[in-house]
C-alpha positions in Angstrom: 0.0 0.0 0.0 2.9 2.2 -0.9 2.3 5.3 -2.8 4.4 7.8 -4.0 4.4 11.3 -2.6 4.7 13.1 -6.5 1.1 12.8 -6.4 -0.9 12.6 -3.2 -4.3 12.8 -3.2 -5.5 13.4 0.7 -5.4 17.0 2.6 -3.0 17.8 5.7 -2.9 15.7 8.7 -3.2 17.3 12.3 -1.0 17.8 14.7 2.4 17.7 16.5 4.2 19.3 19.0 6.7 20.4 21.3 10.4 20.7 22.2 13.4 20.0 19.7 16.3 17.3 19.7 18.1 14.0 19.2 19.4 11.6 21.3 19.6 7.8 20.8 17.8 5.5 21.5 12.4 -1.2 28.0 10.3 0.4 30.0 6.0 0.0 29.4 7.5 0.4 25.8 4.3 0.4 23.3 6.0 -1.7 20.7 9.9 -3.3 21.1 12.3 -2.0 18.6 14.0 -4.5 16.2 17.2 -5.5 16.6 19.2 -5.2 13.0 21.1 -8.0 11.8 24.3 -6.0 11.9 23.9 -5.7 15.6 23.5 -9.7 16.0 26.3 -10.1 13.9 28.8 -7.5 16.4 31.0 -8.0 19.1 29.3 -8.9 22.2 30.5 -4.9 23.8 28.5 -3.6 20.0 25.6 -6.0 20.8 25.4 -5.0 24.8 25.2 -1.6 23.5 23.1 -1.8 20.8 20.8 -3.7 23.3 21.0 -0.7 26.0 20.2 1.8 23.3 17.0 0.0 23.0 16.0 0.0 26.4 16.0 3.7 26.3 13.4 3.6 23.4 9.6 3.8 23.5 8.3 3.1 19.8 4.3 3.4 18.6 2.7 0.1 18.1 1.9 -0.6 14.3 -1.5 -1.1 13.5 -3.4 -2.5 10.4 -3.2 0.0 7.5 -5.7 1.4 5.2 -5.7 3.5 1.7 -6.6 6.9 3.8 -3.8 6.3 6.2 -1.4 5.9 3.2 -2.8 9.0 1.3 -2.4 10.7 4.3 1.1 9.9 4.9 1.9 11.0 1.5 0.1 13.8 1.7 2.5 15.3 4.3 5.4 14.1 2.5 4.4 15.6 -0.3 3.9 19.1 1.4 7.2 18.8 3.4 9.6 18.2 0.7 8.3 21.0 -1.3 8.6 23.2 2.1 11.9 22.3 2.8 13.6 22.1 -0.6 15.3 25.9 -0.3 16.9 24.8 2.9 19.5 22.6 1.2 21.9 25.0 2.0 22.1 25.1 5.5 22.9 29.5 5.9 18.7 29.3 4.8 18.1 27.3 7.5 20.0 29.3 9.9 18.7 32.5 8.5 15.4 31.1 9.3 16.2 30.0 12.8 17.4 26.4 12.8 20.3 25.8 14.6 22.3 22.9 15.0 21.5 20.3 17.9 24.9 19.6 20.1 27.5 21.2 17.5 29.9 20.2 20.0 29.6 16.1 18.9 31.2 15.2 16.2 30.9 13.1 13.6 27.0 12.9 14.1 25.2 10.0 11.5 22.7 12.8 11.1 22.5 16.0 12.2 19.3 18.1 13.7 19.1 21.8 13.0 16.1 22.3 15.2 13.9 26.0 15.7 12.6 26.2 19.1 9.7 28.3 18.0 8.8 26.0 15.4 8.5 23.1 18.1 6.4 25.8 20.3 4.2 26.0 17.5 3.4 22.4 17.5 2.1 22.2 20.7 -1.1 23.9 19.0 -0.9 22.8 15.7 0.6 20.7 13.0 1.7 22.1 10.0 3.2 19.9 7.5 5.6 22.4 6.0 6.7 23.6 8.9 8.9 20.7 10.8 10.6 21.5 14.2 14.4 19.8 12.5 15.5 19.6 9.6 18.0 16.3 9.3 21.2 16.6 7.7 24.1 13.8 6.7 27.5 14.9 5.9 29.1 14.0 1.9 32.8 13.2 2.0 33.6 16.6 1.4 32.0 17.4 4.5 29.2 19.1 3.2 26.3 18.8 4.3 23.2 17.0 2.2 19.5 17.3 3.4 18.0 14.0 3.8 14.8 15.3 5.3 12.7 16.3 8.9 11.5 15.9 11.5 8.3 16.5 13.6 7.9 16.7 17.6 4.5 15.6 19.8 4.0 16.3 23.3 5.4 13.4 25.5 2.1 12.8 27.1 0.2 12.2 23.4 -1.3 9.0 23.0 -0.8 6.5 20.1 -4.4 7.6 18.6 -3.1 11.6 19.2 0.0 10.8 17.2 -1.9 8.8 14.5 -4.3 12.0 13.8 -0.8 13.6 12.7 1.2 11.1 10.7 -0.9 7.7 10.4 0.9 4.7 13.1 0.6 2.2 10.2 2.7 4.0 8.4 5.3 5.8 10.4 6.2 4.8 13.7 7.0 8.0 16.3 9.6 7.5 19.0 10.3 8.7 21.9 13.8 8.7 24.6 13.3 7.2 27.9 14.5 6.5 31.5 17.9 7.9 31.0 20.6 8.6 34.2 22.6 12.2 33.4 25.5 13.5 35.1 23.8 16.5 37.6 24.5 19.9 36.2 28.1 21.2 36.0 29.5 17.7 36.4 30.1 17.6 32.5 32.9 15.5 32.8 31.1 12.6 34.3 29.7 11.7 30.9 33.0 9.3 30.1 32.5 7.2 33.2 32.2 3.5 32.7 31.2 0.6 34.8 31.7 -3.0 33.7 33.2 -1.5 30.3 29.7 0.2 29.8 28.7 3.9 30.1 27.4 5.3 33.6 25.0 7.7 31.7 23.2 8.7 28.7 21.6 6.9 25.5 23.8 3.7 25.8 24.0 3.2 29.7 22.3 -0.2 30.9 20.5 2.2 33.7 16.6 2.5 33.4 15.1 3.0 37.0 15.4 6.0 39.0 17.3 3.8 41.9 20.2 2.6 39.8 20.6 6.4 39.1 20.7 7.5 42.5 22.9 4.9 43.3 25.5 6.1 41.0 24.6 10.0 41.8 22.7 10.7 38.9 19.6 12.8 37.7 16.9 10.4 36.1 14.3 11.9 33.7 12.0 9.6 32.7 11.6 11.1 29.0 14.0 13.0 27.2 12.3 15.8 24.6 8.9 14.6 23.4 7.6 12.1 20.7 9.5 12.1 17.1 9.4 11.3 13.9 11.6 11.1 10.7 10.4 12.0 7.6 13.3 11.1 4.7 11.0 12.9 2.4 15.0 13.1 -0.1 15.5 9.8 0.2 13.2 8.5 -2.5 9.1 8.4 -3.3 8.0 5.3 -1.3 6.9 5.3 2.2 9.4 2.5 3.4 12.3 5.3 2.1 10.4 8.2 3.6 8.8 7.0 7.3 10.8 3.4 6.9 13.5 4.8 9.7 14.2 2.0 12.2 15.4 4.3 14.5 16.2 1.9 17.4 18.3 -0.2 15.5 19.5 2.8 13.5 23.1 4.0 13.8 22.0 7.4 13.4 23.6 8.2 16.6 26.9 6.4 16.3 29.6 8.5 18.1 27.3 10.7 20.2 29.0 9.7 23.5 28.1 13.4 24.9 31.7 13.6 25.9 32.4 16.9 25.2 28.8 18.1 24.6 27.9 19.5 28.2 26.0 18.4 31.2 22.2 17.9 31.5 20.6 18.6 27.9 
């Protein structure tokens, strides 16, 4: 039930909302990420990892589709890539407020430049040309190519909230969860290891508010709101456009937050 987004043939979808960011990656998860083949083919340190990075994912469950939920889908497609075609030089997009998210970590799979107001905005309305990030990879000339965007929901939306924006069946939204952090001003805490894995962030084994106190941390349950990628550049089906398996996605390879500051 794939349809390309050159011709759609359903209006705009509401909805989305709130802050900006990026992160990576069990808690009352709605639906278990995947776990890629690459990652059961790594070292056992890759696949403990890889494994932790999921725990800190919440992903929408995937219901049955339908022909409206796929017009739909490409409907917003449609309208982003058309919106977001004069930023492929990233001064536009900073001339129009997007900035880039933690400019400090390098070598980032895929960059966010994020507007703040335009994730204010959608916590009263979604507006398919107007997406809180624009995502970015880097050519081997280090410039940068636009691959697409993405959208923000509040945290506390529910699955049928999110599906009035970009249809479940389709795309799935995710979210960052239970994550220990290093308290404020204690940046350098950020390279600690325990059992040769990492104390804190997006890859640390931790997922309960104890285990963080027990190493001195600051647990936040969710980190930014719901997300989701649209790769509206990276060809006309919906598997290339909303197909991002994020949680088994290496999107976030070398984002250690060593170097990037404290607390987000």
């Amino acid at each position: 039930m794939s349809r390309s987004i050159n011709a759609p043939r359903a209006g705009t979808v509401r909805a989305t909302l709130h802050a900006v960011a990026l992160a990576s990656a069990l808690v009352l998860t709605l639906g278990a990420p995947r776990v890629s083949a690459q990652t059961r083919a790594a070292t056992p340190a890759a696949r403990r990892i890889a494994e932790n990075v999921a725990l800190h994912m919440q992903m929408t469950p995937v219901p049955a589709g339908t022909a409206a939920d796929t017009a739909r889908a490409a409907a917003v497609a449609y309208t982003l890539r058309g919106a977001i075609a004069k930023y492929r030089d990233t001064t536009t997009a900073v001339a129009d407020g997007y900035r880039m998210f933690a400019p400090r970590i390098r070598n980032q799979k895929v960059y966010h430049f994020s507007s703040n107001w335009m994730g204010v905005q959608e916590n009263f309305r979604f507006d398919p040309s107007k997406p809180t990030s624009l995502l970015y990879t880097k050519k081997p000339d280090g410039a940068f190519e636009l691959v697409g965007a993405m959208y923000v929901a509040p945290k506390r939306y529910t699955p049928e909230q999110l599906d009035e924006r970009v249809p479940l069946s389709v795309a799935r939204w995710h979210k960052h969860v239970n994550w220990c952090l290093p308290p404020r001003g204690q940046a350098e805490r950020w390279l600690e290891r325990k059992d040769g894995q990492p104390v804190f962030g997006p890859e640390s084994p931790i997922v309960s508010k104890a285990a963080c106190d027990a190493v001195g941390g600051v647990f936040r349950d969710s980190i930014f709101g719901w997300m989701v990628h649209a790769n509206v550049f990276a060809g006309n089906d919906a598997k290339s456009i909303w197909g991002d398996e994020h949680a088994a996605h290496d999107m976030h390879d070398g984002m250690r937050m060593d170097g990037s500051g404290g607390e987000p």
